[in-house]
VEXVOPA-137824 format. One record per residue: x, y, z of N, C-alpha, C in turn; residue in one letter. Coordinates in steps of 0.001 Angstrom, whole numbers, plus 500000, padded with zeros to 6 digits. Atoms other than C-alpha are relative to their C-alpha. Example, Ala and Ser with C-alpha at 12.3 -4.5 7.8 and 13.67 -1.06 7.14 Angstrom:
2
500890498810500000512300495500507800500900501200500000A;499180498810499940513670498940507140499230501090500730S;
//
This chain:
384
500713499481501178023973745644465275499577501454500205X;500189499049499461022322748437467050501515501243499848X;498671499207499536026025749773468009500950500128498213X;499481499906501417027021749581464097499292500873499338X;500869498881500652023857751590462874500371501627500489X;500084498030499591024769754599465208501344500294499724X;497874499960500896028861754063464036499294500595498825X;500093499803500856027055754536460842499749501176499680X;500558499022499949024923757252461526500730501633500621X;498634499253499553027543759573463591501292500228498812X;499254500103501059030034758756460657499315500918498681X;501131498964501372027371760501457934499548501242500933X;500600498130499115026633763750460569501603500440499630X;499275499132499481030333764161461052501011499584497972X;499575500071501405031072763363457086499173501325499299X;500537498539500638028465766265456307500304501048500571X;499492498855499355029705768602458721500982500145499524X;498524499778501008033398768333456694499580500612498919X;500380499468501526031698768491453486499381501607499817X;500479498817499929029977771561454538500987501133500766X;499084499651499603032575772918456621501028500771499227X;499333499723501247034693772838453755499926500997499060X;500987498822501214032566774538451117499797501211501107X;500100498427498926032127777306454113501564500716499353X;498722499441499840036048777788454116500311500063498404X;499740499785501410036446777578450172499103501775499531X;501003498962500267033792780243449895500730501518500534X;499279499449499234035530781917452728501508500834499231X;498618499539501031038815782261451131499622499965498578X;500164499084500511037670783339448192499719501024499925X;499692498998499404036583785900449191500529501024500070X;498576499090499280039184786973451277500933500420498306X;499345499797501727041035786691447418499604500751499667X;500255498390500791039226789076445690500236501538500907X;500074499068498888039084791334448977501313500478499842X;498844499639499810042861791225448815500388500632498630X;500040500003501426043033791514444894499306501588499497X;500584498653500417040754794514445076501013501254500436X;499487498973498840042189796287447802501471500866499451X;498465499929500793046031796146446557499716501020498666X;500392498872501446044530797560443106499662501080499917X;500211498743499527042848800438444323501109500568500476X;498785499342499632046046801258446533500525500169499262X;499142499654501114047856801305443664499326500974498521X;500427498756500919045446803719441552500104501133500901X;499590498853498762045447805706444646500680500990500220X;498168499463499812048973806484445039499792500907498806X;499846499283501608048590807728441165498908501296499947X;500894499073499763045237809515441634500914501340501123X;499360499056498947046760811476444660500682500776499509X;499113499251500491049513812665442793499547500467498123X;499960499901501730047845813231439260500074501655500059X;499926498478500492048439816516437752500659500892501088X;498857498723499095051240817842440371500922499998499038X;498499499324500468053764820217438926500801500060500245X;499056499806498759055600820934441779499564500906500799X;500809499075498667053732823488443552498502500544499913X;501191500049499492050302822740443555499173500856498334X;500456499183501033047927824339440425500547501218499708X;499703498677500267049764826600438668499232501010498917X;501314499082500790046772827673436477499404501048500723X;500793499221498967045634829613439686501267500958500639X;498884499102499928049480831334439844499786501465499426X;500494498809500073049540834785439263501090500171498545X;499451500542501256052225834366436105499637498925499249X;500739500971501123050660832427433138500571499982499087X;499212499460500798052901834158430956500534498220498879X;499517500754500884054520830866429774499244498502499625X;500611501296500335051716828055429603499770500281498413X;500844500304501318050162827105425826499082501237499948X;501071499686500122046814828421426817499493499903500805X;500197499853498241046315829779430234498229500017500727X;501600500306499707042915828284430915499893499071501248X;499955500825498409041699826193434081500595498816499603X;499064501428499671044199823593435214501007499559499020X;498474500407500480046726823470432520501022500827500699X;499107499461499418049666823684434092501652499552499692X;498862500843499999052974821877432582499899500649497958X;499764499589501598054276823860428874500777498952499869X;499142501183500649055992821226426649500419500321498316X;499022499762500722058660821476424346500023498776498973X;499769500949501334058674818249422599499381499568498854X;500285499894501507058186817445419032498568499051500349X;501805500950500009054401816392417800500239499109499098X;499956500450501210053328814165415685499925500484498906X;500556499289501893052297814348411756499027500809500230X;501671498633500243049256816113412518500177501098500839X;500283498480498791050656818673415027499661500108501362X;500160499987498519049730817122417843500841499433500734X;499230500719499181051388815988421125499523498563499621X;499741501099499447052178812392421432499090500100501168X;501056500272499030049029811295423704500614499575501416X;498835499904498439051758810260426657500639501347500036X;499465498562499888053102813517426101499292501007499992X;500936498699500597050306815771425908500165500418501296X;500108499891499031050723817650429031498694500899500414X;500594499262499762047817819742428537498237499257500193X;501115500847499203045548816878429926500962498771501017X;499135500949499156047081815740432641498905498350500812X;501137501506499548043866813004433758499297499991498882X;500527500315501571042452811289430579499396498721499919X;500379501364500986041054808508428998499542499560499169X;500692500661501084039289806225426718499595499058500652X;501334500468499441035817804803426933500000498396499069X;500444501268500874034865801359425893498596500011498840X;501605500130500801031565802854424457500597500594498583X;500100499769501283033247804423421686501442501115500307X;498599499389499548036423806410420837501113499250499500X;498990501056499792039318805294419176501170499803500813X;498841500226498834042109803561421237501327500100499209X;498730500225501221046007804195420020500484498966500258X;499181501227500260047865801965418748500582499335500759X;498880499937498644050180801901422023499175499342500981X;500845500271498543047005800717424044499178498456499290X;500881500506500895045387798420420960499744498623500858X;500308501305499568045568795204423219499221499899501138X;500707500125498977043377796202425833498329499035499259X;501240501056500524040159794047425778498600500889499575X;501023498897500678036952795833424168498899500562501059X;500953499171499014034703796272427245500533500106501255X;499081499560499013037189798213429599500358500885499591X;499346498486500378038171801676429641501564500516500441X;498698499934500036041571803012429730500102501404501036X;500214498486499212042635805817432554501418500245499939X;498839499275500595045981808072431849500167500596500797X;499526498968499205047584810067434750501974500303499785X;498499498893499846050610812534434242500010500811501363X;499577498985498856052441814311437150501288499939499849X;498372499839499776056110815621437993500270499296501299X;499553501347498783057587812901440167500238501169501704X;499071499399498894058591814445443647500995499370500720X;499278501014499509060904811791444380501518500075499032X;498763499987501177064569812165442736500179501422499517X;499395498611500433064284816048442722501186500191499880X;498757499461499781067249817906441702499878501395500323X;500457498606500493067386821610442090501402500873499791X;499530499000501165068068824501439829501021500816500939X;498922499152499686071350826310440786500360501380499152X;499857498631501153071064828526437550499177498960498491X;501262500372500841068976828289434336500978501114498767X;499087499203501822071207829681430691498550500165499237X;500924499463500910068248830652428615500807499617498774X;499648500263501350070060831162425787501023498677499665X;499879500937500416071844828200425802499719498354500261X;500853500638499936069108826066426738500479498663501142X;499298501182498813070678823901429818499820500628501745X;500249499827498976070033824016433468501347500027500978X;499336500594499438072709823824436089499769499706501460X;500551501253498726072275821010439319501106500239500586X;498981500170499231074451820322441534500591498640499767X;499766502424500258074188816028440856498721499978499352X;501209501056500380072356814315438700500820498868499244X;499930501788499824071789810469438066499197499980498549X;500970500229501090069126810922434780500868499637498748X;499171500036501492070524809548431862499431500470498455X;500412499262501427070417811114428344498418499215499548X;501243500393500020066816810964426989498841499448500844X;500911500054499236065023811015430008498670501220500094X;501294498709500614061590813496429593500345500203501612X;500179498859498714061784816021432673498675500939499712X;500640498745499342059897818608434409500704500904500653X;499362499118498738061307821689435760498961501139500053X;501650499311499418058810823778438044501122500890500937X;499540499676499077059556826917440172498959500710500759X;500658499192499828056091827701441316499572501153498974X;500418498922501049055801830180438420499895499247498854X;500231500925500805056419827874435921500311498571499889X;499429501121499695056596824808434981499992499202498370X;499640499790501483058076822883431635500714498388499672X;498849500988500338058762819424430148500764500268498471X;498934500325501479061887818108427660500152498913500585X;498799501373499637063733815525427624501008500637499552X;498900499386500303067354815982428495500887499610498966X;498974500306500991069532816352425340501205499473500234X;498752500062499497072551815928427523500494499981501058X;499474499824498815074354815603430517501544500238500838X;498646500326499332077914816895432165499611499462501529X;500021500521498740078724815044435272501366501325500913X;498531499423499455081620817858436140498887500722501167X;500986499063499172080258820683438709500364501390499719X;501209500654499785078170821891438629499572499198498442X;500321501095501166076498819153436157498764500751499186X;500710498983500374074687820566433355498973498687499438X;501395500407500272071058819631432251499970500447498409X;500766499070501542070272820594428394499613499603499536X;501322500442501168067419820470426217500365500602498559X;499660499502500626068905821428423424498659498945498381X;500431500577500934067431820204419919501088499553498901X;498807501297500591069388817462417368500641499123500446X;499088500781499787070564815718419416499182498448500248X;500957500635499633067746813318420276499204499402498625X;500673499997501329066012811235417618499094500989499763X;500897498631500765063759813656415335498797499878500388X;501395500386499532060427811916416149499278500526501460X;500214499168498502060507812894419964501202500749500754X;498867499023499112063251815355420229499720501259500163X;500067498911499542063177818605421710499553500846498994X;499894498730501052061989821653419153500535501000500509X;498827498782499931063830825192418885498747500643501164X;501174499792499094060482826149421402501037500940501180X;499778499916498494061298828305424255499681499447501192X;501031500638498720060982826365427579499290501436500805X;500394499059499250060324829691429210500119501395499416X;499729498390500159059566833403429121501270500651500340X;499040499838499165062170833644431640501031499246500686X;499018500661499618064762832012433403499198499697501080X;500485500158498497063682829753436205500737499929500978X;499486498829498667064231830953439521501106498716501150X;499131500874498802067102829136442035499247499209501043X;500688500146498766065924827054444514498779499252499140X;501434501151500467063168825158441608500421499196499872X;499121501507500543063900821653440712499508499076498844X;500181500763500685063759819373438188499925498810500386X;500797501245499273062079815582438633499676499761498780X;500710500541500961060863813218435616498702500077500503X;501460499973500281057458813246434284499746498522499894X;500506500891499917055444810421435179498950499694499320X;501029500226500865053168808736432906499247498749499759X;500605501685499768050815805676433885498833499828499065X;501574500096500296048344804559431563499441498535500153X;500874501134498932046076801589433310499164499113498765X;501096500622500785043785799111431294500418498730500069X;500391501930500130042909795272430934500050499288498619X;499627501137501536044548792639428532499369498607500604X;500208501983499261043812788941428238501467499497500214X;498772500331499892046500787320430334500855499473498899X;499371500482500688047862785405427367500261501007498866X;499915499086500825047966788549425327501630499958499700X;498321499730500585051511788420422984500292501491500219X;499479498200499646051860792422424023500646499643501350X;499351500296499153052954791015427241500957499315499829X;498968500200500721056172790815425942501017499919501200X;499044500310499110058502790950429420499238498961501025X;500488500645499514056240789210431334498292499686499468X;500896500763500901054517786407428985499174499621501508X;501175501076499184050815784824430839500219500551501196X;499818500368498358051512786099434156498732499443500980X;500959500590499416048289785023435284499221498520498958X;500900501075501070047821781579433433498982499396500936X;501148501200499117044752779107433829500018498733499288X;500535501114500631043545775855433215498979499615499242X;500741500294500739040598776047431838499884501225498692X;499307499639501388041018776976428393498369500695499417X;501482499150500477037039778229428238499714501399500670X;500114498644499176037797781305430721501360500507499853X;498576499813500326040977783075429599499910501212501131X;500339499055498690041727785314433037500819501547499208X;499247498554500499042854789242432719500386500448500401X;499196499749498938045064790845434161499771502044500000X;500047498302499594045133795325434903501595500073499839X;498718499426500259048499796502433527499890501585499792X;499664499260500428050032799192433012501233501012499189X;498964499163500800052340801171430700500515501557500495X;499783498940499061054462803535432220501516500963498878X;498764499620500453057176806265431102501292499658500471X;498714500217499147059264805658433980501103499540499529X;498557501372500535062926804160433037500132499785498638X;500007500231501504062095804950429442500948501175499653X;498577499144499937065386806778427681499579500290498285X;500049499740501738063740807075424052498798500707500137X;501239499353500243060715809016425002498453499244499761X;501307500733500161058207806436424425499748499212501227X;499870500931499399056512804003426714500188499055499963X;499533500739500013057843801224428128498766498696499808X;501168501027500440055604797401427403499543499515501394X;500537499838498760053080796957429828500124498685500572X;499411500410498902053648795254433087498705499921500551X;500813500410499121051330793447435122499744501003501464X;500395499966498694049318795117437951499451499603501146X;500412500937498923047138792749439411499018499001498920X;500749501132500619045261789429437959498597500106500234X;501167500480500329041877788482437624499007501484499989X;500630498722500193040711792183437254499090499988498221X;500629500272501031037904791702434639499490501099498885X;500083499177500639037184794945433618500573501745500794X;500054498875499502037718798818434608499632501194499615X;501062498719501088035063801511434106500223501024501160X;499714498120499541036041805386434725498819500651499532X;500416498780500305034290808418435197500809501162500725X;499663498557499529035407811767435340499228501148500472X;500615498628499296034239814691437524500318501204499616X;499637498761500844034212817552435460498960500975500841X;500047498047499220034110821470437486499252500668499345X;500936499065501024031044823299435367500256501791500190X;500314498894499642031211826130437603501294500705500825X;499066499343499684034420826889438644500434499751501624X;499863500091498456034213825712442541500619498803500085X;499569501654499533036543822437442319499204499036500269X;500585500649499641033924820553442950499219499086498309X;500502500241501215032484818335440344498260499974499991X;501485500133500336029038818753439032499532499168499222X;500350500817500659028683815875436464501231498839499908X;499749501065500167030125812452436415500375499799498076X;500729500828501187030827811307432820501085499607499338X;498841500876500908032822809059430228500952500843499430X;498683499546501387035994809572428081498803500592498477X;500673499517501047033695809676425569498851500808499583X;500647499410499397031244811555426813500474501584499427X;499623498460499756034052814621427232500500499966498484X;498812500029500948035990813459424164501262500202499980X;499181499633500149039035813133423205500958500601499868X;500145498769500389039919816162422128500263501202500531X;500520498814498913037954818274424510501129500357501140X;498735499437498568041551820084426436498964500779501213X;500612499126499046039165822529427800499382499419501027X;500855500704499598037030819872429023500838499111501405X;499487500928499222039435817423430350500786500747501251X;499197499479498447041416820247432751498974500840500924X;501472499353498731037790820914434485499865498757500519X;499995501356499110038378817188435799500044500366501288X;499982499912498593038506817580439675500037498660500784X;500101501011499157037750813943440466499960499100499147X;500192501161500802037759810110439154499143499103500408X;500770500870499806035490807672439850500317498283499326X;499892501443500447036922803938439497499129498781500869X;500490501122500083035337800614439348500682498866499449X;499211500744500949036590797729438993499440498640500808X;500374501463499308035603793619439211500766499343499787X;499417500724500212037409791410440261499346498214500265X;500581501516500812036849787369439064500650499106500911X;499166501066499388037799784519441174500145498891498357X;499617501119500970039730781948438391499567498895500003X;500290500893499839038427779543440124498919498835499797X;501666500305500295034941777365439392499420499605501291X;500956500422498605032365776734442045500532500681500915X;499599499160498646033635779318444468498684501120500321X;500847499327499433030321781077444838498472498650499742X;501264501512499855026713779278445613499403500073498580X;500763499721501331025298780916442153500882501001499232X;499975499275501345025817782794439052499621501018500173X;500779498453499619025473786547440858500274500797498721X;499840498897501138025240789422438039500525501362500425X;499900498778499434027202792529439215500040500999498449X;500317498990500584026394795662437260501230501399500312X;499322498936499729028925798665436947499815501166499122X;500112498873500533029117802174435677498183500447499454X;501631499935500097025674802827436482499683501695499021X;499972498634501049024552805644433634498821500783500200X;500884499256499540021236806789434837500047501334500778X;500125498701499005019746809536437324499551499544501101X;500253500166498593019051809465440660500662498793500336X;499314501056499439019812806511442779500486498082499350X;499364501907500532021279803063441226499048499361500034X;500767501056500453018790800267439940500546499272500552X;499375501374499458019357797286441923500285499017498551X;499634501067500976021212794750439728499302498650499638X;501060501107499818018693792499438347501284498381500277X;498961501481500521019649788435438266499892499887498567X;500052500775501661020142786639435320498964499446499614X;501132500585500405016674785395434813499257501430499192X;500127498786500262015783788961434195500525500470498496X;499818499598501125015204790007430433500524501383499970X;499307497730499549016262794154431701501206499726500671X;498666499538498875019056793128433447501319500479499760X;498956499243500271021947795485433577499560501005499076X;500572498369500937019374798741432019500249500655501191X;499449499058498877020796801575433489501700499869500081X;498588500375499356024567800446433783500915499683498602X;499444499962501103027124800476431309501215498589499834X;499339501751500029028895796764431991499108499348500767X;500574501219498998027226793583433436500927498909499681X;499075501056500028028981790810434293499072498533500419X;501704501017499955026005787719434044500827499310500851X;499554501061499028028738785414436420500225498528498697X;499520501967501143030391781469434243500369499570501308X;499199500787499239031031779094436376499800499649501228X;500293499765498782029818779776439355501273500540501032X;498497499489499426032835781723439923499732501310500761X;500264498650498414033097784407442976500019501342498931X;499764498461500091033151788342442085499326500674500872X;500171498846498673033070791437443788500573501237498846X;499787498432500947032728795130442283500515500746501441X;499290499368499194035323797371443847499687501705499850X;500315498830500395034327800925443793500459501154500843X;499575498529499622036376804904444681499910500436499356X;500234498702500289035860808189444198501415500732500281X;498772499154499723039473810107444130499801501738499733X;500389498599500016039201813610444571501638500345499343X;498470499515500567042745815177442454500868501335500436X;499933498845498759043786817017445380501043501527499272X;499089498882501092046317818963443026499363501142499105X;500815499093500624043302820296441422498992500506500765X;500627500057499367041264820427443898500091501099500958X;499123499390498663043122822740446396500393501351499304X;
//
């Protein structure tokens, strides 16, 4: 009897040590999930940050020829040739005269091209000239508007950049011989009317031997609900089961591999990314350095002057475990803190103020894990 009570009793220590054990390692690996989930995501704004707003040789707003930009003011650096819209303006993927951009969730409208992002998440936009797939310039016809390469692989209606240090200039190519040398041309008509080339000079001058041409890269970032019908090549990629938490995924829409000038339909970057709040580091004083933090909407839309005194980005981003019961409680993380001085600790959820000061809160369903991921990218291209 005795020897059955302590069977019993040994059996219930080493039945709660599993049960707890368990819930350790569930906790555990979640976690590790978001940890990995974050990490990956950042690397991959990273890569983009790093390279935002290269021409090909570093700020050419700070070149000693200006001669052929728009409107030779700080940090534009990329003239563009292709047709606007109805109102005169660039195509917002095409505008090169904001090469880091966005749109705010606080206000601002979103285009059409972006309309499926979710309403409290901001949208971040980086242009640069690829450096990967250069060709270079062997000779440059002015007057009859074509480059000549040695090889190229770009097929008709691909948007370029050609940079030689002095200047630098997108089109998309009207055309391509493959003979040698293989010719490049931006000609106009030949390209639908909507985003084809205008009679525009790309240049004052002929660019110089020895520059190269490279497509223009064009990522713009933001958060759908996985089941969103805009995810048109890849339907749900992050489905769930419970039909009361629809998960979200961080896509993005890119020019890359696009042959009509528009972008291509956005493509999954990473899952359970719940929201993503930007700020921009806008240069007051002229020393690369940023002196104020602040929204898309903040600088506006608009504001060119504004947006090429950017110097730095500031992302945030939370990511959601899908899962239920993967944390002990219902934590509240707080992002895009909007105040002065040092950050308000994030109240809990019992807390009638909680999340004053901060421009998202996330109160926690479910008792599901999160974790706020947070860099500062300095836009070394502008920066330098």
């Amino acid at each position: 009897m005795v020897a059955a009570i302590i069977g019993i009793v040994i059996l219930g220590v080493v039945a709660s040590l599993y049960i707890a054990n368990r819930k350790v390692f569930q906790f555990q690996e979640s976690y590790s999930r978001l940890q990995e989930a974050g990490r990956y995501t950042m690397d991959a704004l990273g890569s983009d940050m790093r390279a935002a707003s290269y021409a090909g040789c570093g700020p050419l707003a700070e070149a000693t020829n200006l001669s052929n930009l728009l409107n030779p003011s700080l940090h534009e650096e990329i003239r563009n040739i292709i047709a606007k819209d109805g109102s005169g303006n660039p195509y917002w993927w095409l505008d090169t005269a904001r090469m880091v951009w966005g749109y705010d969730d606080n206000g601002g409208a979103i285009p059409a091209e972006l309309n499926a992002t979710v309403s409290d998440s901001d949208v971040l936009v980086v242009k640069y000239r690829s450096s990967a797939g250069e060709i270079m310039i062997t000779d440059h016809d002015l007057a009859n508007r074509r480059f000549a390469v040695a090889a190229n692989s770009y097929p008709k209606g691909t948007t370029l950049v050609a940079s030689d240090c002095a200047h630098a200039s997108a089109f998309r190519m009207s055309n391509v011989s493959s003979g040698s040398p293989a010719l490049i041309e931006y000609n106009t008509g030949s390209l639908p009317a909507a985003l084809d080339n205008t009679g525009d000079q790309l240049s004052p001058e002929k660019y110089a031997v020895g520059g190269f041409i490279s497509p223009l890269i064009v990522n713009a970032y933001y958060v759908m609900a996985s089941n969103s019908p805009a995810l048109v090549d890849t339907p749900d990629p992050c489905p769930t089961t419970d039909a009361a938490f629809i998960r979200r995924v961080l896509v993005v829409r890119t020019l890359s591999g696009s042959t009509d000038g528009n972008l291509l339909p956005p493509r999954p970057v990473a899952c359970d990314v719940q929201t993503l709040q930007v700020r921009f580091g806008v240069d007051n004083d002229g020393d690369v350095s940023a002196d104020r933090f602040m929204r898309a909407d903040e600088i506006g839309v608009n504001n060119q002057a504004l947006w090429r005194r950017v110097v730095s980005v500031r992302v945030e981003l939370l990511v959601v475990n899908p899962k239920l019961n993967t944390a002990e409680s219902d934590v509240v993380q707080c992002l895009d803190y909007n105040g002065g001085g040092t950050p308000q600790t994030c109240p809990n959820a019992a807390d009638a103020t909680a999340g004053a000061g901060y421009g998202y809160r996330w109160a926690g369903q479910g008792r599901r894990s999160a974790k706020v991921f947070t860099s500062t990218y300095s836009l070394r291209n502008r920066a330098s």
